[in-house]
MIMI-981191 format. One record per residue: x, y, z of N, C-alpha, C in turn; residue in one letter. Coordinates in steps of 0.2 Angstrom, whole numbers, plus 5000, padded with zeros to 4 digits. Example, Ala and Ser with C-alpha at 12.3 -4.5 7.8 and 13.67 -1.06 7.14 Angstrom:
<atoms>
+------+------+------+-------+-------+-------+------+------+------+------+
! n_px ! n_py ! n_pz ! ca_px ! ca_py ! ca_pz ! c_px ! c_py ! c_pz ! code !
+------+------+------+-------+-------+-------+------+------+------+------+
! 5066 ! 4972 ! 5039 !  5062 !  4978 !  5039 ! 5066 ! 4984 ! 5039 !    A !
! 5064 ! 4989 ! 5035 !  5068 !  4995 !  5036 ! 5064 ! 5000 ! 5039 !    S !
+------+------+------+-------+-------+-------+------+------+------+------+
</atoms>
This chain:
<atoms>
+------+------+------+-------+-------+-------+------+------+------+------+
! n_px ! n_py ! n_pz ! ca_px ! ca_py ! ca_pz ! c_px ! c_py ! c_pz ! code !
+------+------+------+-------+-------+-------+------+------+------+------+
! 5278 ! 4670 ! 5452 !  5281 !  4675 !  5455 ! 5276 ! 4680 ! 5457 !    X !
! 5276 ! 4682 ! 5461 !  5273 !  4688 !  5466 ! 5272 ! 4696 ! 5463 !    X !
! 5269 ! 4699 ! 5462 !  5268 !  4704 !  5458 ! 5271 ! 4710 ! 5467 !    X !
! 5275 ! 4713 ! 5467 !  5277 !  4717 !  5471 ! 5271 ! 4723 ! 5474 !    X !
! 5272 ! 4724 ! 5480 !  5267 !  4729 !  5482 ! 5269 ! 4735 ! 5484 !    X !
! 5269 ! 4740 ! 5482 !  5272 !  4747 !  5485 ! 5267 ! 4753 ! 5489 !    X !
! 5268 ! 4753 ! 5494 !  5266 !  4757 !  5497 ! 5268 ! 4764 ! 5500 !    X !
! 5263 ! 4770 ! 5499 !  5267 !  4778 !  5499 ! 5266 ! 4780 ! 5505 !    X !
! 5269 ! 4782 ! 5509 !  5267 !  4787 !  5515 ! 5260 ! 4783 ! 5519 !    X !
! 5263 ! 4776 ! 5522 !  5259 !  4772 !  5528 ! 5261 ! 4774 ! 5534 !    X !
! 5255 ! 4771 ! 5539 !  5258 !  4772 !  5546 ! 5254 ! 4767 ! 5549 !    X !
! 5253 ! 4766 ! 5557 !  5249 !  4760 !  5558 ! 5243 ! 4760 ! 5555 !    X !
! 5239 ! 4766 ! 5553 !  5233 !  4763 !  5552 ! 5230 ! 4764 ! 5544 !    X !
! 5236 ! 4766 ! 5539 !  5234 !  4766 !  5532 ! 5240 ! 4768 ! 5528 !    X !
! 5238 ! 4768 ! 5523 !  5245 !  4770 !  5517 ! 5240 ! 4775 ! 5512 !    X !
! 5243 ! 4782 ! 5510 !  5241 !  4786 !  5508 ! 5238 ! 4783 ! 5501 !    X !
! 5245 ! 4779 ! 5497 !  5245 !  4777 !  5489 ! 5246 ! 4769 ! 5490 !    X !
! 5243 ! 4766 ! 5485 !  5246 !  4759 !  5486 ! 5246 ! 4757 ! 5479 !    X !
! 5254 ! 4754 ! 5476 !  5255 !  4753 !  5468 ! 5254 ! 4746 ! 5469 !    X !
! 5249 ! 4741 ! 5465 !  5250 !  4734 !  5462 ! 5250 ! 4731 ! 5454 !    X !
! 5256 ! 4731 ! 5454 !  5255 !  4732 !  5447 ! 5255 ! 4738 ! 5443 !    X !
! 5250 ! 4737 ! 5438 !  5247 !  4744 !  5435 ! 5241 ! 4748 ! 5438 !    X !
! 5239 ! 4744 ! 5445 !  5236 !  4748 !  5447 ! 5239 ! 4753 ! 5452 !    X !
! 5233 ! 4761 ! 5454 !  5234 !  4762 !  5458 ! 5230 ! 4765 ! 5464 !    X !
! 5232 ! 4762 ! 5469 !  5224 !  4764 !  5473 ! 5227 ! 4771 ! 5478 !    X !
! 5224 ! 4777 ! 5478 !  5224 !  4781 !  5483 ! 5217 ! 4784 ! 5486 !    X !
! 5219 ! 4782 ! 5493 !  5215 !  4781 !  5498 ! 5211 ! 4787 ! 5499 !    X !
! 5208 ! 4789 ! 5504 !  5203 !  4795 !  5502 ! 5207 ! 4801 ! 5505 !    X !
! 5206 ! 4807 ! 5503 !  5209 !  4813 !  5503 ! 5205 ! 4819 ! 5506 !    X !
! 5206 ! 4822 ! 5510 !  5204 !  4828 !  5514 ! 5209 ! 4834 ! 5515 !    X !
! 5204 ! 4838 ! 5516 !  5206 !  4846 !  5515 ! 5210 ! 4846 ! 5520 !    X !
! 5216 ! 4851 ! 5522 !  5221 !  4853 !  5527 ! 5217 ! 4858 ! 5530 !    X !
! 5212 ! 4860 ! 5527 !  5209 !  4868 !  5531 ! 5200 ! 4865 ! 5531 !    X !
! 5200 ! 4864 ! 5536 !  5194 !  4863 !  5538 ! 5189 ! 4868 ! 5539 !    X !
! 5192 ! 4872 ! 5538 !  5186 !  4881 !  5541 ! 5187 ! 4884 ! 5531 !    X !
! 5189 ! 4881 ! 5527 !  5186 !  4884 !  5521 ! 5182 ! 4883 ! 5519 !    X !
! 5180 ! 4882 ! 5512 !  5172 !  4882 !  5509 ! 5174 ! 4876 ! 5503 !    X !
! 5168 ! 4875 ! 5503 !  5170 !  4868 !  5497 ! 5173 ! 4868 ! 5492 !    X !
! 5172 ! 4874 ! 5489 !  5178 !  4874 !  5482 ! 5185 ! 4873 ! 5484 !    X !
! 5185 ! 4878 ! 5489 !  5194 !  4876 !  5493 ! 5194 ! 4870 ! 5496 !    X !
! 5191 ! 4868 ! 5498 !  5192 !  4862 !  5500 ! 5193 ! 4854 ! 5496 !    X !
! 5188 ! 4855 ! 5489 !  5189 !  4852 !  5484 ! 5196 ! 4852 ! 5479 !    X !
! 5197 ! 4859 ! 5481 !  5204 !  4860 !  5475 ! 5210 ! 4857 ! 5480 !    X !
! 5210 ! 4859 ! 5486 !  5215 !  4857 !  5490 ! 5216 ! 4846 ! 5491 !    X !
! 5210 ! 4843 ! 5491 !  5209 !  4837 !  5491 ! 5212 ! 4835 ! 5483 !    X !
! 5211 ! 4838 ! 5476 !  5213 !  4836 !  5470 ! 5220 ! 4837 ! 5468 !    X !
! 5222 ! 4844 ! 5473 !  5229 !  4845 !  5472 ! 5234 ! 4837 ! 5477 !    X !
! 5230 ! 4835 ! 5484 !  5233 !  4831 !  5487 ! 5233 ! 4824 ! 5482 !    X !
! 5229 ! 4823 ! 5478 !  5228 !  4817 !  5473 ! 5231 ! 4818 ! 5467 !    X !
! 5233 ! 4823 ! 5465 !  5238 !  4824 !  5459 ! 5246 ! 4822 ! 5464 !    X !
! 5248 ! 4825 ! 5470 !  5256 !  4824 !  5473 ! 5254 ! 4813 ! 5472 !    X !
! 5249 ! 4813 ! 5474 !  5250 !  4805 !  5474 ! 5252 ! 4801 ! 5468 !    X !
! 5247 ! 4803 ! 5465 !  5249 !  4803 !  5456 ! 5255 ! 4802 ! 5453 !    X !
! 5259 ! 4809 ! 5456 !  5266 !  4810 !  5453 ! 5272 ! 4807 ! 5457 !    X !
! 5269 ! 4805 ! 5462 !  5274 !  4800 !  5464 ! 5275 ! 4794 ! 5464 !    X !
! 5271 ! 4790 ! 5459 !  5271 !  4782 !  5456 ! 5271 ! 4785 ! 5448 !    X !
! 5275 ! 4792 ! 5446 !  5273 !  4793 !  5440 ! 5269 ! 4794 ! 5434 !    X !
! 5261 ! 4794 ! 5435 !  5255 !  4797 !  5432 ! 5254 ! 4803 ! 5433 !    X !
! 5248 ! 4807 ! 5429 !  5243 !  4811 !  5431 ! 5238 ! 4809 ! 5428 !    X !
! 5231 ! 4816 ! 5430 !  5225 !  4813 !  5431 ! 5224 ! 4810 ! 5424 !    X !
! 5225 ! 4808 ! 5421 !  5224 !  4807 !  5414 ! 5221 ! 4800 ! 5415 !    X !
! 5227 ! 4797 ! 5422 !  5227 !  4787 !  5421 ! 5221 ! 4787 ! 5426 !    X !
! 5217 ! 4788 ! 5428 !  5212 !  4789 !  5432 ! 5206 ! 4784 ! 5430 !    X !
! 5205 ! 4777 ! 5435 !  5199 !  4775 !  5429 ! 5192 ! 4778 ! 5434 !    X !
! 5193 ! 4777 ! 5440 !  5188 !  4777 !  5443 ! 5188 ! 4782 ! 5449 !    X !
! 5183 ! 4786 ! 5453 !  5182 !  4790 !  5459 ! 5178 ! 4790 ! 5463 !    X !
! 5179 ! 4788 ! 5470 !  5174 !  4792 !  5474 ! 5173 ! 4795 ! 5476 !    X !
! 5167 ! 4800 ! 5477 !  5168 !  4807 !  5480 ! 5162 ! 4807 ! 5486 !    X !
! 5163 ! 4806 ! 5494 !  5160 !  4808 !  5498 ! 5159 ! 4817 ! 5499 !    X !
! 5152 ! 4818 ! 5501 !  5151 !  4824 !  5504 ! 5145 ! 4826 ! 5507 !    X !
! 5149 ! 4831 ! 5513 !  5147 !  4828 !  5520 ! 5136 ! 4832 ! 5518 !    X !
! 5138 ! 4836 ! 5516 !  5131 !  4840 !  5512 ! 5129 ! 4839 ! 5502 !    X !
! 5126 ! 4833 ! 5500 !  5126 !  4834 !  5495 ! 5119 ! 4840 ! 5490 !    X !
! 5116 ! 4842 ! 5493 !  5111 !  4846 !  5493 ! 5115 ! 4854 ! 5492 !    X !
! 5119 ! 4855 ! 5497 !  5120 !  4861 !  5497 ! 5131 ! 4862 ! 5492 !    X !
! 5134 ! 4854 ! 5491 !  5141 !  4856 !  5489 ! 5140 ! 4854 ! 5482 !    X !
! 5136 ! 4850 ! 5478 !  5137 !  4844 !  5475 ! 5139 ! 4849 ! 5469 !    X !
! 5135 ! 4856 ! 5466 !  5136 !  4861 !  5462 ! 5143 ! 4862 ! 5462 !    X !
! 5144 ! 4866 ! 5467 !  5151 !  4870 !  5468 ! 5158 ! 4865 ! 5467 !    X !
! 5156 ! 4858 ! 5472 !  5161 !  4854 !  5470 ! 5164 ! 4853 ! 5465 !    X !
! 5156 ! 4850 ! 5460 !  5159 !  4849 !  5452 ! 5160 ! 4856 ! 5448 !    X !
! 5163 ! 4860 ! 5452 !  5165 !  4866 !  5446 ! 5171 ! 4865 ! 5447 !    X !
! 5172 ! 4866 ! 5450 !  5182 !  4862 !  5453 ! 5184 ! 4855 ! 5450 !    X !
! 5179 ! 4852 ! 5451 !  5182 !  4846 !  5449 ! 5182 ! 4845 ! 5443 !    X !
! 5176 ! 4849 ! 5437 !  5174 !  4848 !  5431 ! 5184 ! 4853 ! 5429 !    X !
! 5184 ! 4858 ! 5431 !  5191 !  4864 !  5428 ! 5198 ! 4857 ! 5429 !    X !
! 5197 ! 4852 ! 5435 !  5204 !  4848 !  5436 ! 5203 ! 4843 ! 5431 !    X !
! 5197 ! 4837 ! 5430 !  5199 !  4833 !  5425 ! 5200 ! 4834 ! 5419 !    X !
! 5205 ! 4832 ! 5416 !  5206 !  4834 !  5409 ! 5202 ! 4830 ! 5405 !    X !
! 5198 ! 4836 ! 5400 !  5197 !  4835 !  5395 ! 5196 ! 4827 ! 5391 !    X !
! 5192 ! 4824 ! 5392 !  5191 !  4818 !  5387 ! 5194 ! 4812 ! 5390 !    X !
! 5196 ! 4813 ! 5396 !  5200 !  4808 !  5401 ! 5195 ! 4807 ! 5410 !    X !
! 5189 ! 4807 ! 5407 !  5184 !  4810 !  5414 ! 5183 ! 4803 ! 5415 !    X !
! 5185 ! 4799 ! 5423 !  5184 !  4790 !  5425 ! 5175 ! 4791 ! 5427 !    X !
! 5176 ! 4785 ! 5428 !  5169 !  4782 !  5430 ! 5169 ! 4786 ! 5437 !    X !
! 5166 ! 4786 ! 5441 !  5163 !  4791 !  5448 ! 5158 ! 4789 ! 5451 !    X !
! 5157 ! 4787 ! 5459 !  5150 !  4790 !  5463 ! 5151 ! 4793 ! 5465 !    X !
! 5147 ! 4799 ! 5466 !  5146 !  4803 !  5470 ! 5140 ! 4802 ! 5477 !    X !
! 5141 ! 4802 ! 5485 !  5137 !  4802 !  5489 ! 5138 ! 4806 ! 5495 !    X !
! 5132 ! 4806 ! 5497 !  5134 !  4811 !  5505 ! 5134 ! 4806 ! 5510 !    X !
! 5140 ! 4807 ! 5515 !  5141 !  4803 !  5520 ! 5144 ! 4808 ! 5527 !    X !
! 5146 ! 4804 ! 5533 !  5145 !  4808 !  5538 ! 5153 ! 4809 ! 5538 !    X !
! 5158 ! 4813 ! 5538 !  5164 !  4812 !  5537 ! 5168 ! 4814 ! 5544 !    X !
! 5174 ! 4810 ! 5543 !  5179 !  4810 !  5551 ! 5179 ! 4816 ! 5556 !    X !
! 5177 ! 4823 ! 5552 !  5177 !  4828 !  5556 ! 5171 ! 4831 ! 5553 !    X !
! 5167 ! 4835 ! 5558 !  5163 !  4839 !  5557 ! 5163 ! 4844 ! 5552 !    X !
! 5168 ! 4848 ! 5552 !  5171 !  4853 !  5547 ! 5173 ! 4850 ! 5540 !    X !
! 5174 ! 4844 ! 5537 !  5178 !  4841 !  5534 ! 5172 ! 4841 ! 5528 !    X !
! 5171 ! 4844 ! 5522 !  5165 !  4844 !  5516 ! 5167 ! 4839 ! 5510 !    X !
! 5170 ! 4835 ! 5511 !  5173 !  4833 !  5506 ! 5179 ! 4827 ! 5506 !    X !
! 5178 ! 4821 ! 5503 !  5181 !  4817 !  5504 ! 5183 ! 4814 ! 5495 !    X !
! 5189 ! 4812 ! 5496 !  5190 !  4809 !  5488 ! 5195 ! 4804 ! 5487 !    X !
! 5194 ! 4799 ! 5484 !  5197 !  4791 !  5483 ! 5198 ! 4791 ! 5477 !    X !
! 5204 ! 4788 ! 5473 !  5202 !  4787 !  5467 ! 5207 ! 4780 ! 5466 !    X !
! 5206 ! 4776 ! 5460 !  5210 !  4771 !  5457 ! 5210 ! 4773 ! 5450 !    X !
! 5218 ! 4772 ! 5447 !  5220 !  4773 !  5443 ! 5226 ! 4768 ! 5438 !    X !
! 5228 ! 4769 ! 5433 !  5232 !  4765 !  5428 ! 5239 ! 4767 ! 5429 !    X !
! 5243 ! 4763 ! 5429 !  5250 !  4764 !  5428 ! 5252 ! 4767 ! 5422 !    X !
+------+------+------+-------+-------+-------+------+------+------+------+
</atoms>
């Protein structure tokens, strides 16, 4: 028997969330305010990956793994991880890379993907 596939808020060209099984995969996440500054933009991208979370019933807790693109790592890599350090909880911190890459919008500092346990 076929292990069911559920997918959260798709359209032709991707699916926000994707539950198989116990896993769950959500696809990378960006800021709604492109003219903010990294911290806001980081907080807004984790707030976006927690609604994911909660909608196959986890939080960040079930988290194994992340990726974190950003578009300047010289100049956000700091700032980033103080937002990101205050969101994971305590003694629940996944596996991670962090790299700079050139992102969909020029404005956009920040990119974030994670997989997760049911």
């Amino acid at each position: 028997m076929q292990q069911e596939i559920k997918r959260y808020e798709s359209n032709a060209r991707m699916t926000r969330a994707v539950q198989f099984g116990d896993l769950v995969f959500i696809g990378g996440q960006t800021s709604d305010d492109e003219a903010a500054d990294i911290r806001t933009q980081t907080a807004q991208v984790l707030s976006k990956v927690d609604k994911y979370l909660q909608m196959v019933g986890i939080d960040s807790t079930r988290i194994l793994s992340a990726q974190v693109w950003l578009a300047d790592i010289a100049a956000d890599y700091d700032a980033m991880n103080e937002v990101w350090d205050e969101w994971v909880p305590e003694g629940h911190t996944p596996a991670r890379a962090t790299v700079q890459a050139t992102l969909a919008s020029p404005a956009l500092r920040v990119e974030i993907a994670v997989v997760a346990a049911k």
